[in-house]
N, C-alpha and C positions, 0 to 999 in steps of 0.2 A: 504494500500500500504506500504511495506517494502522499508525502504531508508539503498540502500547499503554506508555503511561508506566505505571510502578510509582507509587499512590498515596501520595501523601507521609505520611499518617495512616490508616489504612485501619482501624484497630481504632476511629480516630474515627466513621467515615461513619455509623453507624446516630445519632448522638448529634444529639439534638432541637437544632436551630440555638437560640442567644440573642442577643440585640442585643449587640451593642458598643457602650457608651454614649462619648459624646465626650470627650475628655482635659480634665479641666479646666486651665487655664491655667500650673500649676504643674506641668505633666507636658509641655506642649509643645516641644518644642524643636528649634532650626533647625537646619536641613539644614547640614551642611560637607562639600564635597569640594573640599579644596585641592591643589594639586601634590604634597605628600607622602601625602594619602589615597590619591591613584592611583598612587602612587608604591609603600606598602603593599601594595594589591590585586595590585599585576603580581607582585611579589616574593613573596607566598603563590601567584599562581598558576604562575610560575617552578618555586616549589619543590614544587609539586602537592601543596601544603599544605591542612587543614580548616580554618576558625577557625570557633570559635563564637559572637564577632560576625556572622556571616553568618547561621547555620543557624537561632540562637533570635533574630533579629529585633531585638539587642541596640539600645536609642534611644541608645547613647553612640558608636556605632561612628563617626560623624562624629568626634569630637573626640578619640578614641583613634589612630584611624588616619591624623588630622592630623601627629598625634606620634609616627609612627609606633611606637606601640603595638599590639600583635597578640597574642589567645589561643589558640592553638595548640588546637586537639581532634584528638584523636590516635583511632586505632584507626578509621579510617574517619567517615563519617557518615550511617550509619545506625544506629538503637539497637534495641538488643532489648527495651527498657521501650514503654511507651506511657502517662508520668502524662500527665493532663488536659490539665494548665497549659502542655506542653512543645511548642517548634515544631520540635527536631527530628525530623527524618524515623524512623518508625518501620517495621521489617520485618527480614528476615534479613541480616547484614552480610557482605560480602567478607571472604576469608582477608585476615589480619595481613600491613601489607609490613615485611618485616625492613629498609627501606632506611631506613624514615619515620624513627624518632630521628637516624638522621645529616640527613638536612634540615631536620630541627627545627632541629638544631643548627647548620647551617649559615644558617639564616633567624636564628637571635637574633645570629649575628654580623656580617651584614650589618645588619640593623638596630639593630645599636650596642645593645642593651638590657642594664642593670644589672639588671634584676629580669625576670624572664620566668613568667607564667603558662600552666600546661600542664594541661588539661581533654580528658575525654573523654567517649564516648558509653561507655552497659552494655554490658558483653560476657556476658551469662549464656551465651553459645556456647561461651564458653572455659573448660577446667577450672581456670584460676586468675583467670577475669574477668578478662584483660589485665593482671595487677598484674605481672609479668614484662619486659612490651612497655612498659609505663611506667616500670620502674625501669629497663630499659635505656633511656631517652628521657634519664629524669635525669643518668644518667652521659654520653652522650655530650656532653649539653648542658656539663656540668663541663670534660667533657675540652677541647672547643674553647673554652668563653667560662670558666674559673677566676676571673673574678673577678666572674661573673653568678650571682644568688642565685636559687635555684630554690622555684618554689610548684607545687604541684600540687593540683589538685580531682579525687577520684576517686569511682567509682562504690563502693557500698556493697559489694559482695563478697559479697554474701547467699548465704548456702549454700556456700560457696567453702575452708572450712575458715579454715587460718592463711593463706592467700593475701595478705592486706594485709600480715602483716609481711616480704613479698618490696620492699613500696612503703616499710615504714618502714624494712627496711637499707640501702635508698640514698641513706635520709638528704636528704631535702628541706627546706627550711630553712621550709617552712610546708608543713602540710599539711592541706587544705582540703575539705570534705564537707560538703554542703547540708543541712539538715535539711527544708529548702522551709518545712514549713507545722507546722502544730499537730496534734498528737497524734491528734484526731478526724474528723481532714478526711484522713487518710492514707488510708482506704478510698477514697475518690471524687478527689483530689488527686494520689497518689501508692500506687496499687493494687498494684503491682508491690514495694513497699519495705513494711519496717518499723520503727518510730521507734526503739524499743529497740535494734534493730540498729544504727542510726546512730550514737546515741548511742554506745554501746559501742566502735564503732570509731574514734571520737574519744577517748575516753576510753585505749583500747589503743595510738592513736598517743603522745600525752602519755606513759603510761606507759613507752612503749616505747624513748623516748627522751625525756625531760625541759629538752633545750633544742630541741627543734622545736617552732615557733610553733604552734598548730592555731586551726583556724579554723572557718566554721562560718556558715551566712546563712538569711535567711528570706525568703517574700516576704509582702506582707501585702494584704488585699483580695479574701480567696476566703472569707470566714466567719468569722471568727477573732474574736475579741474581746481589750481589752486586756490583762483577767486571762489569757488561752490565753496569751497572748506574753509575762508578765509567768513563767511557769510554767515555760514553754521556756528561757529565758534562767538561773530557776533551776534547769533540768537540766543545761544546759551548764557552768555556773560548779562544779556538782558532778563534773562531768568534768573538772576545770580549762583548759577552753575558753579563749584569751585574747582572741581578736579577732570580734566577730560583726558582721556586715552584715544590715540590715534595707532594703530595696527596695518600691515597689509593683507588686502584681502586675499586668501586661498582658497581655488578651486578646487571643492570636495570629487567630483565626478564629471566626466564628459556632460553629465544633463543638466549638473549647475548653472549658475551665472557666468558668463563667460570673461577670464580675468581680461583687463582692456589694458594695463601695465604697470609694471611692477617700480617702484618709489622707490628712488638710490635714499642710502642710510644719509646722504648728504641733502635731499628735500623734505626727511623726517627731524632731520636738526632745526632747518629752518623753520618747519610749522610749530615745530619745542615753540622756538624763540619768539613766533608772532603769539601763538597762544597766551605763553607768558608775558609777552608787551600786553595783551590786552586785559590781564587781569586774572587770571587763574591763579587760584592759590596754589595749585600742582598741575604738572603736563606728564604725561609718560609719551611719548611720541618715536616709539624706533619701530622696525618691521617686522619683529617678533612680540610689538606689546597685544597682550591681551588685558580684557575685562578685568580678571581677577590675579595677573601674574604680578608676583610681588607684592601681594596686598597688603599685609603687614607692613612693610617697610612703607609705602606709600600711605598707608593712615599716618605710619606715626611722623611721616613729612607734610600732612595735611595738617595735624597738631602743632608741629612747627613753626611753619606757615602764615597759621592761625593765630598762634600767641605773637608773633612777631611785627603781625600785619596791627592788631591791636595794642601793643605796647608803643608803635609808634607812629598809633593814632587816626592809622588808613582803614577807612568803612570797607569793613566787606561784601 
């Protein structure tokens, strides 16, 4: 008997294959799996945990999970979006396990982490998009590790009413939402989402609470130009956005997004530099940043940042 597998992209299948062109040099990077990466792996699978170093392909997962470092994706993993660019699995999700935040939380305390990043897949299934299921993730996490600072990336909320402010009263000490790409690449990029929206809900987080970090990332190499990103950057600083990551984008599969070119480490300096002219209390901007790589060390340069930017007297 044949067991038909569920396609892992199925709204991709009709999309005309493109080359993957070859990493140039500055994109490659070596394999690591040391006694603590497998060391990570057993213990997400112990805890019949997601991370989304596995599911989107993440090139840092070596070096993160060396350190034992892990990004928790919560609410299953499969998503109810299907943007271009994305290697998670797309199609209808399983019911929510009420167990998953206590595991969460029992994995960041096995794994010793001061700073824990928690991501998930869209829930458009749910009447409140999972913002529920995540702020109770936040809390248990509090409750077992108190002296572990919580980040969270969540999905937009779209159409979901006030749903995200069930994610800002639990009070996450960053609170972190993609913008992915440029405004006019959202139809073929990111079909399912709206940029306005996004925006907005970064802007309602800040609001919402004024000392949560918010956060914010893009990727670059899907069409984009430097003025589109030079634009974006001043949408965010209008949202009072403090910390943005700039990455390049990688083609998961011939049925992907098709990569349009890759960003010398020398026009990621540059966008550091403009980002930081413009206000950001932190930039991560090289070809290898992700969402969550290096996350500790990047709060506690947002803390930095922050006390410094107020001791001498500049509004955030």
């Amino acid at each position: 008997m044949t067991v038909q597998l569920r396609p892992r992209h199925p709204e991709k299948a009709k999309r005309t294959d493109s080359v993957i062109p070859r990493k140039p040099k500055w994109i490659r990077k070596k394999k690591i799996e040391s006694a603590e990466y497998y060391d990570t792996r057993r213990l997400m699978r112990d805890h019949d945990l997601t991370t989304v170093c596995e599911e989107a392909a993440c090139p840092n997962i070596g070096e993160c999970w060396s350190k034992q470092h892990a990004t928790m994706m919560i609410m299953g993993e499969v998503c109810t979006r299907g943007c271009s660019f994305c290697n998670v699995a797309t199609g209808k999700p399983d019911t929510l396990d009420v167990f998953e935040p206590g595991r969460v939380a029992s994995a960041v305390t096995k794994l010793g982490l001061r700073h824990v990043v928690i991501t998930s897949v869209d829930r458009d299934d749910l009447a409140d998009g999972g913002a529920e299921h995540i702020a109770q993730t936040i809390r248990a996490v509090r409750h077992q590790n108190p002296n572990t600072t919580v980040e969270v990336l969540t999905p937009d909320f779209l159409g979901k009413g006030d749903a995200a402010n069930i994610v800002f009263d639990a009070a996450p000490d960053v609170f972190n939402h993609n913008l992915e790409t440029v405004p006019h690449l959202y139809p073929t990029v990111r079909p399912g989402a709206r940029y306005y929206t996004s925006l907005r809900l970064l802007d309602d987080a800040k609001r919402s609470n004024p000392q949560i970090f918010t956060k914010s990332g893009l990727m670059v190499g899907l069409g984009e130009t430097m003025n589109d990103v030079r634009q974006v950057m001043d949408d965010l600083r209008a949202a009072n956005v403090d910390f943005l990551t700039v990455g390049q984008y990688l083609q998961p599969t011939p049925k992907h997004h098709k990569i349009d070119r890759f960003w010398t480490p020398e026009e990621f300096a540059q966008l550091e530099q403009i980002a930081r002219n413009k206000g950001f209390l932190h930039v991560s901007a090289t070809p290898l940043t992700r969402s969550s790589f290096h996350a500790d060390q990047d709060f506690a340069a947002l803390k930095r940042a922050r006390q410094q930017a107020l001791a001498t007297g500049h509004s955030l």
